[in-house]
mmCIF file of the C-alpha atoms, coordinates in Angstrom:
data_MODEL
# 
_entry.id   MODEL 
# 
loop_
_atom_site.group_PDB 
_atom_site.id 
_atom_site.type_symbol 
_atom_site.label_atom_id 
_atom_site.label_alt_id 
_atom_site.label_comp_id 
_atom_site.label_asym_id 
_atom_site.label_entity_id 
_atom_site.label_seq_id 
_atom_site.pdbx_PDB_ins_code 
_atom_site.Cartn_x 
_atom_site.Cartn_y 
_atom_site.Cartn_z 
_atom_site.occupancy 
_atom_site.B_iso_or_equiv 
_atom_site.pdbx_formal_charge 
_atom_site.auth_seq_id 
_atom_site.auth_comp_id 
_atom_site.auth_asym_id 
_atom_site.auth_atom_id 
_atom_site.pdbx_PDB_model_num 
ATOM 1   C CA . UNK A 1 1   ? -11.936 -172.706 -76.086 1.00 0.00 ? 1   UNK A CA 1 
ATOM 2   C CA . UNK A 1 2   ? -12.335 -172.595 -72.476 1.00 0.00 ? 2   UNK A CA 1 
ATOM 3   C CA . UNK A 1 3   ? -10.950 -170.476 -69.399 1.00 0.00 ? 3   UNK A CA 1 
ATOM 4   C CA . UNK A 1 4   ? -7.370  -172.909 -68.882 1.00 0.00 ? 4   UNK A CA 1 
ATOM 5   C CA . UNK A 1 5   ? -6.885  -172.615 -72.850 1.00 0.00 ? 5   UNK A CA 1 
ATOM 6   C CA . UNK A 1 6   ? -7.637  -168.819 -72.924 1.00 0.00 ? 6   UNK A CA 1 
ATOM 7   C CA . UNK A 1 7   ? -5.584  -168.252 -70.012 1.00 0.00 ? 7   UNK A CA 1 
ATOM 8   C CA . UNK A 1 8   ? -2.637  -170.492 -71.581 1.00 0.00 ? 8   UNK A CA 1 
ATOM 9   C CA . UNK A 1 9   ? -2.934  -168.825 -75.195 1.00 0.00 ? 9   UNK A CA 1 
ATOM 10  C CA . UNK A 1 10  ? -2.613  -165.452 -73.278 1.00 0.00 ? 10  UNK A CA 1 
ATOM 11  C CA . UNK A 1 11  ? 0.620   -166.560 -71.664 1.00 0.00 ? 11  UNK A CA 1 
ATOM 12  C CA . UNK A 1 12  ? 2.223   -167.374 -75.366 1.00 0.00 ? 12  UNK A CA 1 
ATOM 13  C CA . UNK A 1 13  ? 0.510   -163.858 -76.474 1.00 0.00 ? 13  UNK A CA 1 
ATOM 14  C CA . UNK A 1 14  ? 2.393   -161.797 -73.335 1.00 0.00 ? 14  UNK A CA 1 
ATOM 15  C CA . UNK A 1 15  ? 5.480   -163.059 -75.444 1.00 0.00 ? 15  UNK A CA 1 
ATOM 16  C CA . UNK A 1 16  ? 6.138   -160.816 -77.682 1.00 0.00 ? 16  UNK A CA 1 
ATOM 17  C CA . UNK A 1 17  ? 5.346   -157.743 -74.637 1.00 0.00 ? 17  UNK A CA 1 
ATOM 18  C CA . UNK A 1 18  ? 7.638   -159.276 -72.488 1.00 0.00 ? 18  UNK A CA 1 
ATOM 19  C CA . UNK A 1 19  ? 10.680  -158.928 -74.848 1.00 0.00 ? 19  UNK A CA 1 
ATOM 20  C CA . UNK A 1 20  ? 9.776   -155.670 -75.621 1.00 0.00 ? 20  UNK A CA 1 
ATOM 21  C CA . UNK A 1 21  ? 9.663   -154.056 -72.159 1.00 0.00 ? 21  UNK A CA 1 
ATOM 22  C CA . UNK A 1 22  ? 13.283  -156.054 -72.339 1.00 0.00 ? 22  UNK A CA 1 
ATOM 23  C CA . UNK A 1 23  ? 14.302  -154.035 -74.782 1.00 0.00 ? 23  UNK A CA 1 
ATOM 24  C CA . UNK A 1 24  ? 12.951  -150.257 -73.580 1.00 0.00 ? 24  UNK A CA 1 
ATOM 25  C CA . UNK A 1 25  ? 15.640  -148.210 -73.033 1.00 0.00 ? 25  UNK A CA 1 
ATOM 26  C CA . UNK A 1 26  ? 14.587  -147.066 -69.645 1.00 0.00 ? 26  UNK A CA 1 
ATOM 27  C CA . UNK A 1 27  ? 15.305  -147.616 -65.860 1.00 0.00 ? 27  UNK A CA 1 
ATOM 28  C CA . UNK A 1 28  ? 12.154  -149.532 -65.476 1.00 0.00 ? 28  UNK A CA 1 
ATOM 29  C CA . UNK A 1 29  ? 12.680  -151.782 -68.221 1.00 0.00 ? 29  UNK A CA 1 
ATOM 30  C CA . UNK A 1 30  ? 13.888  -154.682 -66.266 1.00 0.00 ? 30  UNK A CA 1 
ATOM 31  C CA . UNK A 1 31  ? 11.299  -154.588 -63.606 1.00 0.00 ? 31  UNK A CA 1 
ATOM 32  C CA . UNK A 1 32  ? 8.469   -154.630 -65.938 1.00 0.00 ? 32  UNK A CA 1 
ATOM 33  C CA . UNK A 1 33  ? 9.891   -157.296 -67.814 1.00 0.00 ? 33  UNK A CA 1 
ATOM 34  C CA . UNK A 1 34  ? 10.221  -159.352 -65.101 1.00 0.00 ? 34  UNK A CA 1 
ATOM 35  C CA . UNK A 1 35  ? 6.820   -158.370 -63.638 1.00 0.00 ? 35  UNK A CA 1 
ATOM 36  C CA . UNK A 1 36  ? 5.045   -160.178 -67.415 1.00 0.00 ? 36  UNK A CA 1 
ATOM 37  C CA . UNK A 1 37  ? 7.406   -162.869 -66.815 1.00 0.00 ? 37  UNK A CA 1 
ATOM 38  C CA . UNK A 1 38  ? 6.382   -163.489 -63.052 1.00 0.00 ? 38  UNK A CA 1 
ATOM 39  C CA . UNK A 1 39  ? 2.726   -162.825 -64.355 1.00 0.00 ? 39  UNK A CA 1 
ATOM 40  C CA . UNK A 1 40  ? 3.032   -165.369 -67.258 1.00 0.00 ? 40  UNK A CA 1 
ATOM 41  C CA . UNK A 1 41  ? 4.712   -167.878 -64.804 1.00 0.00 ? 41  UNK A CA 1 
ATOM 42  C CA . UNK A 1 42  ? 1.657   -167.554 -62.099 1.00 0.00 ? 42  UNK A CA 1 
ATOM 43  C CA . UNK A 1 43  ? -0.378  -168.279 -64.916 1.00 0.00 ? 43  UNK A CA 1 
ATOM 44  C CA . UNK A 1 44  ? 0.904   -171.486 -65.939 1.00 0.00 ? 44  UNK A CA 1 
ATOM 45  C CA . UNK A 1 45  ? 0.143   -172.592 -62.236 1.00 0.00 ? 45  UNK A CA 1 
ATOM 46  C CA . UNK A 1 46  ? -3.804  -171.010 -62.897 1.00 0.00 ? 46  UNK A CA 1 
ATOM 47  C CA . UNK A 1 47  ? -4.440  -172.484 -65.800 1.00 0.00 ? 47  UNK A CA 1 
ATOM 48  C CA . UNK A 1 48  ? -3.890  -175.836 -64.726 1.00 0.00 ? 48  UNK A CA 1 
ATOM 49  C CA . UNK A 1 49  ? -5.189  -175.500 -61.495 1.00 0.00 ? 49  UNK A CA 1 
ATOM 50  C CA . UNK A 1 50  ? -8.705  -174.014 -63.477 1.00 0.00 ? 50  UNK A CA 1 
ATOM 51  C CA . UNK A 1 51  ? -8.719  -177.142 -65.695 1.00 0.00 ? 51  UNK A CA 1 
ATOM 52  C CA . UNK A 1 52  ? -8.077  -179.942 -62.901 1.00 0.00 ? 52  UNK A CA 1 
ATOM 53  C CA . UNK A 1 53  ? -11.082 -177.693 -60.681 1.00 0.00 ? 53  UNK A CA 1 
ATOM 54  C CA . UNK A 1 54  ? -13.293 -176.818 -63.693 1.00 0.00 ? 54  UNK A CA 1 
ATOM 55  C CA . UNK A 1 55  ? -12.599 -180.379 -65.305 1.00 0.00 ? 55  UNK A CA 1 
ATOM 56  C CA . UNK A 1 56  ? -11.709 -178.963 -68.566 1.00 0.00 ? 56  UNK A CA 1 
ATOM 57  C CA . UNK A 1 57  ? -8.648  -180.599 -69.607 1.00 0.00 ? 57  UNK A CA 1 
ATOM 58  C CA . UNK A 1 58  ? -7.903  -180.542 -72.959 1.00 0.00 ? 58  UNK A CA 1 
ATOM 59  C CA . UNK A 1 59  ? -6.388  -182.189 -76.069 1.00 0.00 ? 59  UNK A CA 1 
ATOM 60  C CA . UNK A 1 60  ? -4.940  -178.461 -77.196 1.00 0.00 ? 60  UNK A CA 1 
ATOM 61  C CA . UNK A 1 61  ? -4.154  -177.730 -73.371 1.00 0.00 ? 61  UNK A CA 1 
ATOM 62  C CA . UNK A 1 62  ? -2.154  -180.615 -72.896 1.00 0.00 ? 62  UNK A CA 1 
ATOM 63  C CA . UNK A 1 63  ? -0.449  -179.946 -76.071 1.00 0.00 ? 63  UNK A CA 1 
ATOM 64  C CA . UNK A 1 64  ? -0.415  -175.587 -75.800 1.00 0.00 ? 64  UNK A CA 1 
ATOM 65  C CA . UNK A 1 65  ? 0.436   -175.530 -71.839 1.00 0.00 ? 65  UNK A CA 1 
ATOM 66  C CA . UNK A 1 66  ? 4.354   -177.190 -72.365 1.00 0.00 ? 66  UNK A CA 1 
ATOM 67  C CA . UNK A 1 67  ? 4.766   -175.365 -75.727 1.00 0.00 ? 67  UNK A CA 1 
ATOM 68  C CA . UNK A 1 68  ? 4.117   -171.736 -73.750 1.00 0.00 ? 68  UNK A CA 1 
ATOM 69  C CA . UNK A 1 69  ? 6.233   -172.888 -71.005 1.00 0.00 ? 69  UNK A CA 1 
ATOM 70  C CA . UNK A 1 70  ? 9.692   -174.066 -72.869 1.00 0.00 ? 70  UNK A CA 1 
ATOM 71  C CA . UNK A 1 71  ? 8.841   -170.844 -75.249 1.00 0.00 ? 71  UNK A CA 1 
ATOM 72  C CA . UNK A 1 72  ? 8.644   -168.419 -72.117 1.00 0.00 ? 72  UNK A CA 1 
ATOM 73  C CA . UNK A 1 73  ? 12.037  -169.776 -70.602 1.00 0.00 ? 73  UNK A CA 1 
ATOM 74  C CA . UNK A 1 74  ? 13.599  -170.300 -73.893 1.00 0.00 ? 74  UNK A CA 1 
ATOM 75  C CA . UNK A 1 75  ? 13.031  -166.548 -74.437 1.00 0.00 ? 75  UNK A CA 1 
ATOM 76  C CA . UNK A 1 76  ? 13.721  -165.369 -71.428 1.00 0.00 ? 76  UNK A CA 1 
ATOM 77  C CA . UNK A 1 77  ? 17.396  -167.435 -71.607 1.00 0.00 ? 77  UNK A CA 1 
ATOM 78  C CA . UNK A 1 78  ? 18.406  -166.559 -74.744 1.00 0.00 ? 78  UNK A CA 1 
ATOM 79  C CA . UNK A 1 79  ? 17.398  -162.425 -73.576 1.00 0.00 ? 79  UNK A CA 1 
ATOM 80  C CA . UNK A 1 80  ? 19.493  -162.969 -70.478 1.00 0.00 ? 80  UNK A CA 1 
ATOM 81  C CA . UNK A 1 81  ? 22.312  -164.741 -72.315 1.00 0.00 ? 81  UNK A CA 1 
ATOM 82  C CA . UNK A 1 82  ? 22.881  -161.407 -74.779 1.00 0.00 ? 82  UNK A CA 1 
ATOM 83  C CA . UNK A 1 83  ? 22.332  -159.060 -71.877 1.00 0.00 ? 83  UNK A CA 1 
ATOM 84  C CA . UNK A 1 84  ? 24.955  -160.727 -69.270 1.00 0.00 ? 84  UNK A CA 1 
ATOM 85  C CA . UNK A 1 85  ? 27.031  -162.504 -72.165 1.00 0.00 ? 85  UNK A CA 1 
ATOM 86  C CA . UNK A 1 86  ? 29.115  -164.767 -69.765 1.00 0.00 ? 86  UNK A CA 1 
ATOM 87  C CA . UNK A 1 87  ? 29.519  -168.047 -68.501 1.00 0.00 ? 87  UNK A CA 1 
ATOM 88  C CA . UNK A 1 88  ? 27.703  -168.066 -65.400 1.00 0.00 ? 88  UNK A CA 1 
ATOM 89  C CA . UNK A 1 89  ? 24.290  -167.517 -67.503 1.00 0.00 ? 89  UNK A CA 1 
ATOM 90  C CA . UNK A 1 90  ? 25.148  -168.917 -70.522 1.00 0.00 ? 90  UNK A CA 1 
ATOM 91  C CA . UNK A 1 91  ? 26.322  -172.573 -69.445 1.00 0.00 ? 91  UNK A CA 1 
ATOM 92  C CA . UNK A 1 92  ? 22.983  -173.470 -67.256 1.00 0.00 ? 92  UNK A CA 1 
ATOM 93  C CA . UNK A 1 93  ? 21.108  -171.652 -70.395 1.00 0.00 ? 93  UNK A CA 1 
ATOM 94  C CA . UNK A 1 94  ? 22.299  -174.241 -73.008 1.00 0.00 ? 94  UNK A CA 1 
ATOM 95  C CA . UNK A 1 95  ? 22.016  -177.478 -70.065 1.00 0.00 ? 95  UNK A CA 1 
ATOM 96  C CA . UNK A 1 96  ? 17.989  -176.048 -69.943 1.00 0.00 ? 96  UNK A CA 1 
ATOM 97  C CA . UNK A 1 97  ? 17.661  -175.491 -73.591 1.00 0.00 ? 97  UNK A CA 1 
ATOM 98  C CA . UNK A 1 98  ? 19.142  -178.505 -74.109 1.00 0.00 ? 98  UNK A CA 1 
ATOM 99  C CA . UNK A 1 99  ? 17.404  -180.775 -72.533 1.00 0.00 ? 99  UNK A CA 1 
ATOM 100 C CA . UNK A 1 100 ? 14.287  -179.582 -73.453 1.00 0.00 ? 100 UNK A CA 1 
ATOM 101 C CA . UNK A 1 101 ? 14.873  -180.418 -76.661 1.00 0.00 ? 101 UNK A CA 1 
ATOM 102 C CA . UNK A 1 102 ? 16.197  -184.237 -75.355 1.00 0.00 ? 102 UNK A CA 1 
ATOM 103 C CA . UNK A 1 103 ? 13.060  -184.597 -73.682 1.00 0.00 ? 103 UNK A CA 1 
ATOM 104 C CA . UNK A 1 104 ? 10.486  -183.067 -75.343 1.00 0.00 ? 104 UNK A CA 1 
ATOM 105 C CA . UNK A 1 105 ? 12.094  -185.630 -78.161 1.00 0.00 ? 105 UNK A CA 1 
ATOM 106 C CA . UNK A 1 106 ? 12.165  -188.262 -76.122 1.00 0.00 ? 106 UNK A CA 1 
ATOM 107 C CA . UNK A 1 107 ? 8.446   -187.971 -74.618 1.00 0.00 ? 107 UNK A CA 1 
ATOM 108 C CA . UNK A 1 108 ? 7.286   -187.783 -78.271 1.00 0.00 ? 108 UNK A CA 1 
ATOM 109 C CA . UNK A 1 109 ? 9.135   -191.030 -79.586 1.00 0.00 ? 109 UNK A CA 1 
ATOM 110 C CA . UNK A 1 110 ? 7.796   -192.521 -76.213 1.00 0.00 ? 110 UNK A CA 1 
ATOM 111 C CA . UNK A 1 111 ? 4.628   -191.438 -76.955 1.00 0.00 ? 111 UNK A CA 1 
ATOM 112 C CA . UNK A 1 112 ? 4.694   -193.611 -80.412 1.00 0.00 ? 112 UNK A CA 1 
ATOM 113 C CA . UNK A 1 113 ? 6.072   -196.276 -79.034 1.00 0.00 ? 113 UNK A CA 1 
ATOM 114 C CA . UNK A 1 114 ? 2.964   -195.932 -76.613 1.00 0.00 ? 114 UNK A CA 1 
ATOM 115 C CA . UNK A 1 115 ? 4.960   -196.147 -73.286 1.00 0.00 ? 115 UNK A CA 1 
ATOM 116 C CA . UNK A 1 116 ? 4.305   -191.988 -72.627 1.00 0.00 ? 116 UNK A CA 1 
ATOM 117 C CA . UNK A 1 117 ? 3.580   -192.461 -68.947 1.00 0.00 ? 117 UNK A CA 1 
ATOM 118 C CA . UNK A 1 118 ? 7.428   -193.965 -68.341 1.00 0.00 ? 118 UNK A CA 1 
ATOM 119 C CA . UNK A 1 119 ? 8.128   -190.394 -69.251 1.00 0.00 ? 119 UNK A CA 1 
ATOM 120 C CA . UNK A 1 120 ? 5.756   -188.292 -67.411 1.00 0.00 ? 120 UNK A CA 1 
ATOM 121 C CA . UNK A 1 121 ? 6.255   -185.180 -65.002 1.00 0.00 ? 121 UNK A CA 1 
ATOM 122 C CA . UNK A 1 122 ? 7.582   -185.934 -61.889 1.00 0.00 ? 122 UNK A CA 1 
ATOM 123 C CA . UNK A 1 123 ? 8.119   -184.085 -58.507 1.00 0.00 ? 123 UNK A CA 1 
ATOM 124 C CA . UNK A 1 124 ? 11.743  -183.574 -58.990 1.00 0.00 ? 124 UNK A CA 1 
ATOM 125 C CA . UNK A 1 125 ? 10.620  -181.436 -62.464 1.00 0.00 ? 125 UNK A CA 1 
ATOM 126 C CA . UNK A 1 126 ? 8.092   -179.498 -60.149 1.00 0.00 ? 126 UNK A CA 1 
ATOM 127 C CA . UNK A 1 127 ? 11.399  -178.619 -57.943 1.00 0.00 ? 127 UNK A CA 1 
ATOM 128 C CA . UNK A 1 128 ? 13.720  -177.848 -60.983 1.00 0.00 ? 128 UNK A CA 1 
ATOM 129 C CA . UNK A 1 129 ? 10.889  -175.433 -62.713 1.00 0.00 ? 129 UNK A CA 1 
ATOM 130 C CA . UNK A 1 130 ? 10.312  -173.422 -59.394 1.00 0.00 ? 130 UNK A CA 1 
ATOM 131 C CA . UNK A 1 131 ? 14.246  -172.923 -59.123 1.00 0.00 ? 131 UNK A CA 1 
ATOM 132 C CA . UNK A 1 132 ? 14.410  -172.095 -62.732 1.00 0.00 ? 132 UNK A CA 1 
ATOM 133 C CA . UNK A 1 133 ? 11.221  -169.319 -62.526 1.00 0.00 ? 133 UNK A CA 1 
ATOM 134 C CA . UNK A 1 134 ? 12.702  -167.806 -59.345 1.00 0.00 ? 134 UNK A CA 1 
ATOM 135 C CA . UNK A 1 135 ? 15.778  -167.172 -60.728 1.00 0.00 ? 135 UNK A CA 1 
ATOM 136 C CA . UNK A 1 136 ? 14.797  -165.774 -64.211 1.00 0.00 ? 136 UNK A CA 1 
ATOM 137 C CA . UNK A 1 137 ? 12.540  -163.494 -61.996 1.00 0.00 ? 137 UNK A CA 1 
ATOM 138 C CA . UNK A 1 138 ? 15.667  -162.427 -60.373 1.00 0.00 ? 138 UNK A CA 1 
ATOM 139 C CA . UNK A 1 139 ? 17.817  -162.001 -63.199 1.00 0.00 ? 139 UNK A CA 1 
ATOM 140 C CA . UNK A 1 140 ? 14.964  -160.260 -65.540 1.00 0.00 ? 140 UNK A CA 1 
ATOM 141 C CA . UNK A 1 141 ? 14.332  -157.455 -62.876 1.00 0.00 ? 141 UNK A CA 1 
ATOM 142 C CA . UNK A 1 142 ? 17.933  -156.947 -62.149 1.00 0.00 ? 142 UNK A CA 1 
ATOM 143 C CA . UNK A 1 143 ? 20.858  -155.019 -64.293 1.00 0.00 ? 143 UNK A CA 1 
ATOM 144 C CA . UNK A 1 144 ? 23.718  -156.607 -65.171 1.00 0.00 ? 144 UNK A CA 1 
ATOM 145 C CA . UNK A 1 145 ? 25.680  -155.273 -63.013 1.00 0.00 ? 145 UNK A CA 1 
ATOM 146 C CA . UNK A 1 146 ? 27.116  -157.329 -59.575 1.00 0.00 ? 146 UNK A CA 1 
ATOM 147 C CA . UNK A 1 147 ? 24.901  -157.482 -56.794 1.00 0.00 ? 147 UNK A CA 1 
ATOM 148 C CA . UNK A 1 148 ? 23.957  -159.613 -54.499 1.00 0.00 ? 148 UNK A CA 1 
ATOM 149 C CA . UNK A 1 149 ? 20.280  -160.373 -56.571 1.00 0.00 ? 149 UNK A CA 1 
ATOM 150 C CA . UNK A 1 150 ? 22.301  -161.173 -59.866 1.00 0.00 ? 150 UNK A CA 1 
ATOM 151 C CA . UNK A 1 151 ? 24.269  -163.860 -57.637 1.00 0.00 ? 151 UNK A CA 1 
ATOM 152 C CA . UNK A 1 152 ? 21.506  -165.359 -56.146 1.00 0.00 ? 152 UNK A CA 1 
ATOM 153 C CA . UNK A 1 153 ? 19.650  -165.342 -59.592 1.00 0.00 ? 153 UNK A CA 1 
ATOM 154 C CA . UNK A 1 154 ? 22.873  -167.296 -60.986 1.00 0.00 ? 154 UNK A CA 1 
ATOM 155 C CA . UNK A 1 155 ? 22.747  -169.417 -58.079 1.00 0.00 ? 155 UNK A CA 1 
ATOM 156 C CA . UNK A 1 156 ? 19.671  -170.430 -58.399 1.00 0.00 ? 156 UNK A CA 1 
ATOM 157 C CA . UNK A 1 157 ? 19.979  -170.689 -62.494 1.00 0.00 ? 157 UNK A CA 1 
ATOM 158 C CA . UNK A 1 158 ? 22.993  -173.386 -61.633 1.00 0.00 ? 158 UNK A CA 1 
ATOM 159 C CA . UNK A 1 159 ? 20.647  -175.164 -59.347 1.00 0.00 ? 159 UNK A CA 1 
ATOM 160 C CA . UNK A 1 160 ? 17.749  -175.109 -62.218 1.00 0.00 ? 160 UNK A CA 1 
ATOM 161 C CA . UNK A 1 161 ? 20.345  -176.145 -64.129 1.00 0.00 ? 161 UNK A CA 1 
ATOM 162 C CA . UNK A 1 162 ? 21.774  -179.041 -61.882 1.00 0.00 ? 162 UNK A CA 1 
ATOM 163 C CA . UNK A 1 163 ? 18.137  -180.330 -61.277 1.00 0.00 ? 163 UNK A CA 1 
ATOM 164 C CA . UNK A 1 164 ? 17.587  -180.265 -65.007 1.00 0.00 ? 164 UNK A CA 1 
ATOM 165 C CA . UNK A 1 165 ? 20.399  -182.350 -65.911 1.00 0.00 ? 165 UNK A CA 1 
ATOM 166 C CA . UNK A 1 166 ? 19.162  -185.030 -63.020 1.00 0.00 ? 166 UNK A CA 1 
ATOM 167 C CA . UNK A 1 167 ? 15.626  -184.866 -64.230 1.00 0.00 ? 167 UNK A CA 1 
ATOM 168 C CA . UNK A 1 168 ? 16.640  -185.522 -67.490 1.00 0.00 ? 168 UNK A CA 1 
ATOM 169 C CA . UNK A 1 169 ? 18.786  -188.755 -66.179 1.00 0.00 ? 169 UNK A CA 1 
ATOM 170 C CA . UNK A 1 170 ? 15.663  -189.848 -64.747 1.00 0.00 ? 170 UNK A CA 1 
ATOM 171 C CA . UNK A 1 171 ? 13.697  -189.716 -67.927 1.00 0.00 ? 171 UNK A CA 1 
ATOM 172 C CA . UNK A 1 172 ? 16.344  -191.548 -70.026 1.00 0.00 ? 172 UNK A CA 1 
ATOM 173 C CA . UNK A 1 173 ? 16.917  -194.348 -66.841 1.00 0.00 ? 173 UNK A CA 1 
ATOM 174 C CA . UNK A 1 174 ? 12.563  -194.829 -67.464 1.00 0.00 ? 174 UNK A CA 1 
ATOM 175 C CA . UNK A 1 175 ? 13.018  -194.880 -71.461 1.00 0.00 ? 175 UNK A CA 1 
ATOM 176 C CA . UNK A 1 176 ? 16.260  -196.973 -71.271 1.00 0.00 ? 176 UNK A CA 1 
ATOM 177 C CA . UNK A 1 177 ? 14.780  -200.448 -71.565 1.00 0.00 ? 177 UNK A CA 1 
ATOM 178 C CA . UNK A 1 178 ? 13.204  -199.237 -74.736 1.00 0.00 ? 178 UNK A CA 1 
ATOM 179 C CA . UNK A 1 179 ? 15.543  -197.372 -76.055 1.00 0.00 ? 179 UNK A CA 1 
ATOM 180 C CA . UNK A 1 180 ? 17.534  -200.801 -75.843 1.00 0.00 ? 180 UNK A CA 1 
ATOM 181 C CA . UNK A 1 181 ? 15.373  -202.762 -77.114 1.00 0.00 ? 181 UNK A CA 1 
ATOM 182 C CA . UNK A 1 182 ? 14.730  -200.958 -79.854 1.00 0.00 ? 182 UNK A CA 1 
ATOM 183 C CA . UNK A 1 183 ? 18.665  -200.847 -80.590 1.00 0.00 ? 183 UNK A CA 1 
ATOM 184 C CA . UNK A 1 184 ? 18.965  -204.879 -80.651 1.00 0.00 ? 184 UNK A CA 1 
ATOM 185 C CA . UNK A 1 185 ? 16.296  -205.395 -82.881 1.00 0.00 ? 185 UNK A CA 1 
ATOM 186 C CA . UNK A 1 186 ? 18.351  -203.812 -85.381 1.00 0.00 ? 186 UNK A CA 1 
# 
């Protein structure tokens, strides 16, 4: 265990906290919600700054790091989805959710087929994940209720969500030729 891994295994532990101080049945619920959320989010950005600097990249970093993201977002969707119950939050929510699952899927099947780096990270995720944290920010420290902050939060969440759905284009366009092959050897 070092520093990056301690600070990433803290981020899945804040979990549980975070959808508690959802849950409190005060004023200041929201706010500290969204203050663990924005706190887990900064450290995603720490941790793998440390372990670039610190050269202590991992095995059950690289593994632990993506699993405490999607798990973060996922939770803090499916929260926002029950507490604003419409469309505007529930639509990007599933497009996010959903291709997650298509591409964590399709980065593992890659990753047998040994052709992982067709699939890697790209600047345009970078983009889509900083659109995605701002706006759960938003919407976590902000009622219900319709303000100007809830609109920007869904504005941004559409955006996420927009970017998301491109991103994941990209990644099937790189796995295409071997998702094709595969299909004519058949």
């Amino acid at each position: 265990m070092n520093i990056p891994n301690l600070i990433t295994v803290l981020r899945v532990l804040l979990i549980p906290i975070f959808i508690l101080l959802f849950y409190l049945p005060y004023h200041w619920s929201f706010l500290a919600s969204a203050s663990v959320f924005a706190f887990a989010a900064a450290t995603d950005w720490l941790d793998g700054y440390l372990a670039r600097r610190l050269e202590q990249s991992t095995p059950f970093g690289a593994f632990l790091d993506p699993v405490a993201d999607k798990l973060m977002v996922a939770v803090a969707l499916v929260l926002l989805v029950q507490e604003h119950g419409n469309l505007w939050l529930t639509l990007p929510a599933a497009v996010i959710i959903g291709r997650e699952i298509v591409v964590s899927a399709l980065r593992e099947w890659m990753a047998e087929l040994g052709a992982r780096a067709h699939v890697a990270v790209s600047n345009l995720g970078k983009w889509k994940t900083a659109a995605q944290m701002l706006a759960l920010v938003i919407l976590l420290a902000n009622p219900k209720d319709f303000s100007f902050w809830v609109l920007l939060g869904y504005t941004l969440l559409m955006v996420s969500a927009g970017l998301t759905l491109w991103s994941m284009v990209q990644y099937l366009r790189a796995a295409w030729p071997h998702l094709k092959t595969d299909v004519e050897k058949k």
